[in-house]
TORLUMZA-891223 format. One record per residue (C-alpha): residue number from 1; residue in one letter; x, y, z. Coordinates in pm, 1 decimal. Example, Ala and Ser with C-alpha at 12.3 -4.5 7.8 and 13.67 -1.06 7.14 Angstrom:
<recs>
{k: 1	r: A	u: 1230.0	v: -450.0	w: 780.0}
{k: 2	r: S	u: 1367.0	v: -106.0	w: 714.0}
</recs>
This chain:
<recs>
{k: 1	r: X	u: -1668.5	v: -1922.5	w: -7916.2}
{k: 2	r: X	u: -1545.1	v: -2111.9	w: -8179.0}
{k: 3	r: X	u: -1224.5	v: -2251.0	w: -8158.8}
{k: 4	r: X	u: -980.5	v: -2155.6	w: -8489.9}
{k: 5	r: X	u: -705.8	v: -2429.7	w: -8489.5}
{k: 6	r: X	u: -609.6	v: -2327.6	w: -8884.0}
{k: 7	r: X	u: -496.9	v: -1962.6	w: -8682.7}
{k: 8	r: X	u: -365.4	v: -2107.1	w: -8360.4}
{k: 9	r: X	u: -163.2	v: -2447.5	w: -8409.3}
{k: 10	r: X	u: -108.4	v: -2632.8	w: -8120.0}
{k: 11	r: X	u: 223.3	v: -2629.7	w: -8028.9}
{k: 12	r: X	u: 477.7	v: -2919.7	w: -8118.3}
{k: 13	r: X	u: 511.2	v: -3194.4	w: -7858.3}
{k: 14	r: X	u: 885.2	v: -3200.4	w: -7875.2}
{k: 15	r: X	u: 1108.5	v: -2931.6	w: -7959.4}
{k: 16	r: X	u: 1333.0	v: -2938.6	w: -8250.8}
{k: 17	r: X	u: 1657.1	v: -2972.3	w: -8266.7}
{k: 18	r: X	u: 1819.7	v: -2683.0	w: -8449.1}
{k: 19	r: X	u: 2056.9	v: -2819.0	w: -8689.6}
{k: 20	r: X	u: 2390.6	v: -2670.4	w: -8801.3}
{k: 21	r: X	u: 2373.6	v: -2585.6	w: -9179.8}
{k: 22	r: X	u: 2736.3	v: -2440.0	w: -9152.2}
{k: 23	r: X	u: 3064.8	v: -2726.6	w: -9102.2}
{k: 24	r: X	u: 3217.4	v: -2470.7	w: -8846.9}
{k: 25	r: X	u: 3169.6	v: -2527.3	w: -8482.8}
{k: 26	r: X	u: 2960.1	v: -2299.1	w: -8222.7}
{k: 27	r: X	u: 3191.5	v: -2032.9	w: -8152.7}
{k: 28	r: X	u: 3032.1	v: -1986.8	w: -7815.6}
{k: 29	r: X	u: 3067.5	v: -2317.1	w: -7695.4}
{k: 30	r: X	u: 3439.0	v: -2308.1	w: -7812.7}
{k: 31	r: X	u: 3489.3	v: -1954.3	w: -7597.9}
{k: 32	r: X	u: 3305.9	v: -2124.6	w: -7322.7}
{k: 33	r: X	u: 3560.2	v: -2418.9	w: -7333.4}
{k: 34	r: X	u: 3870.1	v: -2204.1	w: -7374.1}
{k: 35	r: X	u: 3768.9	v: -1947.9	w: -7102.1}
{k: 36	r: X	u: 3754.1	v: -2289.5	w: -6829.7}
{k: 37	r: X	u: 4031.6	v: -2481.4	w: -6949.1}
{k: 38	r: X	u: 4237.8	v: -2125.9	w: -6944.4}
{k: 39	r: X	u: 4146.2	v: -1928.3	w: -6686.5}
{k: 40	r: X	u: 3824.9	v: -2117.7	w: -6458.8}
{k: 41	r: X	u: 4020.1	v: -2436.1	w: -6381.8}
{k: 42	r: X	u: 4348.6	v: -2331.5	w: -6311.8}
{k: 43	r: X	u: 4190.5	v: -2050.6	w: -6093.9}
{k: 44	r: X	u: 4035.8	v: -2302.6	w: -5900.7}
{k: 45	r: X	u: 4322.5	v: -2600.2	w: -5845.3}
{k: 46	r: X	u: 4544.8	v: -2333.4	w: -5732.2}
{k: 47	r: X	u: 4227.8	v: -2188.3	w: -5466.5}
{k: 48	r: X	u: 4210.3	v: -2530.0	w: -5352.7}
{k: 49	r: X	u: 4571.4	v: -2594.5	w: -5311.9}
{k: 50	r: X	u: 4517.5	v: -2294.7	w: -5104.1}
{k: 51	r: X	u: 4260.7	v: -2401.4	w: -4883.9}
{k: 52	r: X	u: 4387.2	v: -2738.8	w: -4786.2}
{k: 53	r: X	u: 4707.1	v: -2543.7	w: -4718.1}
{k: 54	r: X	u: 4565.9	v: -2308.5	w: -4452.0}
{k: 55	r: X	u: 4313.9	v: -2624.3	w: -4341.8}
{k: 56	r: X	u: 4610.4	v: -2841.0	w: -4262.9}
{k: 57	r: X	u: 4777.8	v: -2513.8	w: -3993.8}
{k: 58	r: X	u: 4516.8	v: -2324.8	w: -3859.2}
{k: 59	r: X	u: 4629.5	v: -2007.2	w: -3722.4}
{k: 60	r: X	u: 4410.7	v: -1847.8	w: -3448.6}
{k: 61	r: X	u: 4456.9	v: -1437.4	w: -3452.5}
{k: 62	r: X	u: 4225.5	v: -1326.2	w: -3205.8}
{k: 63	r: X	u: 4312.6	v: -1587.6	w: -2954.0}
{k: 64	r: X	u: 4658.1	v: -1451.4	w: -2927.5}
{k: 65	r: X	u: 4838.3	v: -1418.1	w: -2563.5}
{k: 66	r: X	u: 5045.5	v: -1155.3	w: -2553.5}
{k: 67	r: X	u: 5283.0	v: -1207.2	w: -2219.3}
{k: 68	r: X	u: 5311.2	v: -964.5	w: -1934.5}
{k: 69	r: X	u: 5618.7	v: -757.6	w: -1980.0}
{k: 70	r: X	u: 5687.4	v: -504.3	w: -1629.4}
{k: 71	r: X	u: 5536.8	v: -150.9	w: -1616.2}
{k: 72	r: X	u: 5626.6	v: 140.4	w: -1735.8}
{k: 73	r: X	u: 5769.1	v: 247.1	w: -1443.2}
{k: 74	r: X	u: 5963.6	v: -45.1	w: -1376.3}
{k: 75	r: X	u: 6164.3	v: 0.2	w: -1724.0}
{k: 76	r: X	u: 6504.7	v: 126.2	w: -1728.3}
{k: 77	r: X	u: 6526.3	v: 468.0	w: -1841.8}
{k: 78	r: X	u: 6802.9	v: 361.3	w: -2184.3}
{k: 79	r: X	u: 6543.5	v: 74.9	w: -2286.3}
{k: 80	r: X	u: 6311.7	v: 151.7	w: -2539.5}
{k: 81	r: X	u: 6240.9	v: -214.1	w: -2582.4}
{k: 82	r: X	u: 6095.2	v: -223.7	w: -2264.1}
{k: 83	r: X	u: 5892.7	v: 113.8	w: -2269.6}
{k: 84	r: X	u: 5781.1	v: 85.6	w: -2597.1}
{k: 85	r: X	u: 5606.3	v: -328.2	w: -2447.1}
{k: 86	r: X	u: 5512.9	v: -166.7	w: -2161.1}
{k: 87	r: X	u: 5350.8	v: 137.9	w: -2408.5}
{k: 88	r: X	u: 5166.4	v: -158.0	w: -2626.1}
{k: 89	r: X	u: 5095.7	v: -333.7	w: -2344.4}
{k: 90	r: X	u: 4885.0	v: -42.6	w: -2189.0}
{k: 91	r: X	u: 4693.3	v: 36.0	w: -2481.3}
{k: 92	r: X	u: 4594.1	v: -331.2	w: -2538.1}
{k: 93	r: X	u: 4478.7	v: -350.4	w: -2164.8}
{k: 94	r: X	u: 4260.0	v: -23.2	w: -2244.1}
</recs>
């Protein structure tokens, strides 16, 4: 099979470097810059102020002790504090 280099030029070595005809700038590259320095980078200093707040108190929700308050029973029969603990404490012992 012969081999036809006039119809199927090897391909360049290096590729070119597309040159800029026009004096303006890229307008993509200028979005791209506007969008970080606007939006991206503040976004992120202010997630990792954030983080190193809740890093430096950790708060543990679902280790929480919840202490014994009396039974139901043993509440007084004007104090809703009590019933409604001893009510909240029943359902969390379910």
């Amino acid at each position: 099979m012969p081999v036809d280099r006039d119809v199927y030029p090897e391909p360049p070595t290096k590729t070119p470097i597309r040159e800029n005809l026009s004096g303006l700038p890229n307008p993509n590259i200028l979005i791209q810059k506007v969008f970080f320095y606007a939006v991206d980078r503040p976004v992120t200093i202010f997630h990792d102020w954030i983080e190193r707040q809740r890093a430096s108190r950790k708060i543990y929700y679902y280790h929480r002790v919840f202490q014994r308050v009396p039974d139901l029973s043993q509440c007084l029969e004007d104090d809703l504090f009590c019933q409604y603990e001893a009510e909240m404490q029943w359902k969390r012992d379910l």
